[in-house]
GUKOL-966142 format. One record per residue (C-alpha): residue in three letters; x, y, z. Coordinates in nm, 2 decimals. Example, Ala and Ser with C-alpha at 12.3 -4.5 7.8 and 13.67 -1.06 7.14 Angstrom:
<rs>
{r ALA, {1.23, -0.45, 0.78}}
{r SER, {1.37, -0.11, 0.71}}
</rs>
This chain:
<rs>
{r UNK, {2.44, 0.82, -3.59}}
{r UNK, {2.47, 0.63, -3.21}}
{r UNK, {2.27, 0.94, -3.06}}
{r UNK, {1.97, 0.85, -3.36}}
{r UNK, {1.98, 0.48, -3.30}}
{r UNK, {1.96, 0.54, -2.90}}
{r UNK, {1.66, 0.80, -2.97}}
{r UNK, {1.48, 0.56, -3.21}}
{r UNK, {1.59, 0.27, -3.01}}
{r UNK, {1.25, 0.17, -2.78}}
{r UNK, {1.40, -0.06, -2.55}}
{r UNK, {1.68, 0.14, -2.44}}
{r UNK, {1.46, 0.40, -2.33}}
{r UNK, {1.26, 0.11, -2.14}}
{r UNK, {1.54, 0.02, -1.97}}
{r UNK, {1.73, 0.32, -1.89}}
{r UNK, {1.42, 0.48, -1.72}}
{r UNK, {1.38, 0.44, -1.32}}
{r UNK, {1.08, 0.26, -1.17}}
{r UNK, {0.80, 0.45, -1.14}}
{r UNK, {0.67, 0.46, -0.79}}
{r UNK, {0.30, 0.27, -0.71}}
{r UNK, {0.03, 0.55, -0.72}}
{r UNK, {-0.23, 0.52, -0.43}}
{r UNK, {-0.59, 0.46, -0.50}}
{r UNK, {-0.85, 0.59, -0.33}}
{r UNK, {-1.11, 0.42, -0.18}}
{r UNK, {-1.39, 0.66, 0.03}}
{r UNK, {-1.20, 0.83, 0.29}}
{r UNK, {-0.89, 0.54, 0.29}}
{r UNK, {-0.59, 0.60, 0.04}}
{r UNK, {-0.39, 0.26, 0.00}}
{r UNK, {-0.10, 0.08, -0.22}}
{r UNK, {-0.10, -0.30, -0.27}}
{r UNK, {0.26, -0.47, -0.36}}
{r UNK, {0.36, -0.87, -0.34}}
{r UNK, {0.67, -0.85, -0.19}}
{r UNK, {0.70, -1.22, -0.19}}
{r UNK, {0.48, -1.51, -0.39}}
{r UNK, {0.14, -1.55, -0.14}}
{r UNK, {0.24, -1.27, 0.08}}
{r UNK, {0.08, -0.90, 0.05}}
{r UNK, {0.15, -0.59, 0.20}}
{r UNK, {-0.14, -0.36, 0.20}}
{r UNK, {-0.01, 0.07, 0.30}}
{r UNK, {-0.30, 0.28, 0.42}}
{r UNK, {-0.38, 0.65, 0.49}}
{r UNK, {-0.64, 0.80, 0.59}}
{r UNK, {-0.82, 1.19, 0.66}}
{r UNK, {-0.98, 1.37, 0.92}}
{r UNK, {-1.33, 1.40, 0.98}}
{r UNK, {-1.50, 1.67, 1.19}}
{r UNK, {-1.52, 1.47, 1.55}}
{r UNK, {-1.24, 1.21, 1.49}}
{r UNK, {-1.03, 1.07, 1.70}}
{r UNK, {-0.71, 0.80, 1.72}}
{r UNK, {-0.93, 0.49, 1.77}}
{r UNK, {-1.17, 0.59, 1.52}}
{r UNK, {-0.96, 0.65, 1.27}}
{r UNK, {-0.73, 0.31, 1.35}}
{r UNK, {-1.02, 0.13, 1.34}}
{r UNK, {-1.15, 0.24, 1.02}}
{r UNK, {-0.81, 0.17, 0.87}}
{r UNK, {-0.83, -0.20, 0.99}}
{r UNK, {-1.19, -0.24, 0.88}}
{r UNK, {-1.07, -0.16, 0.59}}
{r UNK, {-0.73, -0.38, 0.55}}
{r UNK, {-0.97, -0.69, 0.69}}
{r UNK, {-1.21, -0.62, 0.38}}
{r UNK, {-0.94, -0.57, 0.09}}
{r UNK, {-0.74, -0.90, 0.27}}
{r UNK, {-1.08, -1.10, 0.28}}
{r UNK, {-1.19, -0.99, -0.10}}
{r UNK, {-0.85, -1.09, -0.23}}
{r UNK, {-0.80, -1.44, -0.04}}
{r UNK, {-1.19, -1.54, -0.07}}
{r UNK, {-1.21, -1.50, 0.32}}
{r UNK, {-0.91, -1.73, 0.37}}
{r UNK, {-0.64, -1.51, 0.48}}
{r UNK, {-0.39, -1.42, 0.77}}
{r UNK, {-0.38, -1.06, 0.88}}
{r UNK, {-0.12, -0.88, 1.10}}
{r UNK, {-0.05, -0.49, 1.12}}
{r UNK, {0.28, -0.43, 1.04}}
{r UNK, {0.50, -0.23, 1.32}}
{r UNK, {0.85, -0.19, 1.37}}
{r UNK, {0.94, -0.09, 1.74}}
{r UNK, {1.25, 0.08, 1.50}}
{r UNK, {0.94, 0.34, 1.44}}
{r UNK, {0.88, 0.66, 1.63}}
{r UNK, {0.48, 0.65, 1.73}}
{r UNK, {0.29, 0.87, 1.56}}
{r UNK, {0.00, 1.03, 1.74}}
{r UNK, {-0.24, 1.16, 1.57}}
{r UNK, {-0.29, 0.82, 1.37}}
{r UNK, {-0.31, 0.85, 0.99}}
{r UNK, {-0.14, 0.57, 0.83}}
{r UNK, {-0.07, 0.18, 0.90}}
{r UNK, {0.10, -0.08, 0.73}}
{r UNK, {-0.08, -0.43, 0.76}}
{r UNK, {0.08, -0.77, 0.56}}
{r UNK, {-0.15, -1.08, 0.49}}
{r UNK, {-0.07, -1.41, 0.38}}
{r UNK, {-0.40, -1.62, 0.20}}
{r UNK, {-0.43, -1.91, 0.31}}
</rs>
């Protein structure tokens, strides 16, 4: 009878599952995750693809075109934006990901 009421029972199976990880979204060329690690304060996780003739500084810079877009669509153009870089972190060359946090303001 415990094993039944467990299987039948909806919020143990709620709250015995693990978190599910944040999918990315896709967004033209730019993959990205959006979490609130703390009330007013975003963190914004991009990636992004080759194209034919790319290099470094293109790709960078379309990654930051991007984060300045998504930051000033979701603060109504009042926001704080800073790339996110620990010097913990080997560097990566070719570039396809960056990290940028942004607080509205």
């Amino acid at each position: 009878m415990d094993g039944l009421a467990q299987a039948l029972c909806l919020f143990c199976a709620v709250t015995s599952a693990p978190p599910h990880p944040q999918l990315a979204r896709g967004a033209g060329d730019i993959w990205y995750t959006h979490e609130m690690p703390a009330p007013g304060t975003h963190l914004l996780r991009l990636s992004t693809t080759d194209f034919i003739l790319d290099t470094d500084r293109f790709r960078a810079q379309r990654l930051e075109a991007f984060a300045y877009r998504f930051a000033d669509l979701s603060c109504r153009g009042r926001f704080d934006l800073k790339p996110v870089e620990r010097r913990s972190w080997p560097a990566w060359r070719p570039v396809y990901a960056r990290q940028y946090v942004f607080h509205c303001r």
